[in-house]
C-alpha angles and dihedrals in degrees: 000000000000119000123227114210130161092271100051101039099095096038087042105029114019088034096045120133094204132038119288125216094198110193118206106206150153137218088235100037111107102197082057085053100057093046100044105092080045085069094041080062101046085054098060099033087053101045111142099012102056130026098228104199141163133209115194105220092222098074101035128076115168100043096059091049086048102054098027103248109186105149133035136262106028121156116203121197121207141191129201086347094303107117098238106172134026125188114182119197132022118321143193118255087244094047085044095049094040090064095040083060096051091067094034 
């Protein structure tokens, strides 16, 4: 699963040619946790079609100012670099992928 960090976000997520689910998480948070292996999924299932990515709030600073992060996990999904969707909290596979399809 790719990393986002400060320093790849605009290569990896703004210069994307295909649409980014971008998960703000955490080591300790339990909500990230449990949808965790959702986003594993989603990674595999979207290959291809959809750059599935994390970027673990701990060791990034900017990322989480820019997009006001106040709660994890969040997930951000983004097309042709514009940020388009946001859930924030823990979410079922079918919310998660509802949302996925509507910037496929």
């Amino acid at each position: 699963m790719m990393e986002i960090n400060d320093s790849n976000f605009e290569e990896m997520v703004a210069g994307s040619s295909v649409p980014v689910l971008l998960d703000f998480w955490a080591p300790w948070c339990g909500p990230c946790k449990m949808i965790s292996p959702i986003v594993e999924e989603l990674s595999e299932e979207y290959e291809g079609k959809c750059l599935v990515a994390k970027c673990n709030v701990d060791e990034v600073d900017d990322l989480p100012l820019k997009f006001g992060i106040r709660n994890i996990p969040t997930l951000l999904f983004f097309k042709g670099g514009e940020l388009k969707e946001r859930m924030v909290g823990a979410a079922t596979k079918a919310q998660i992928v509802e949302k996925l399809q509507s910037i496929l």
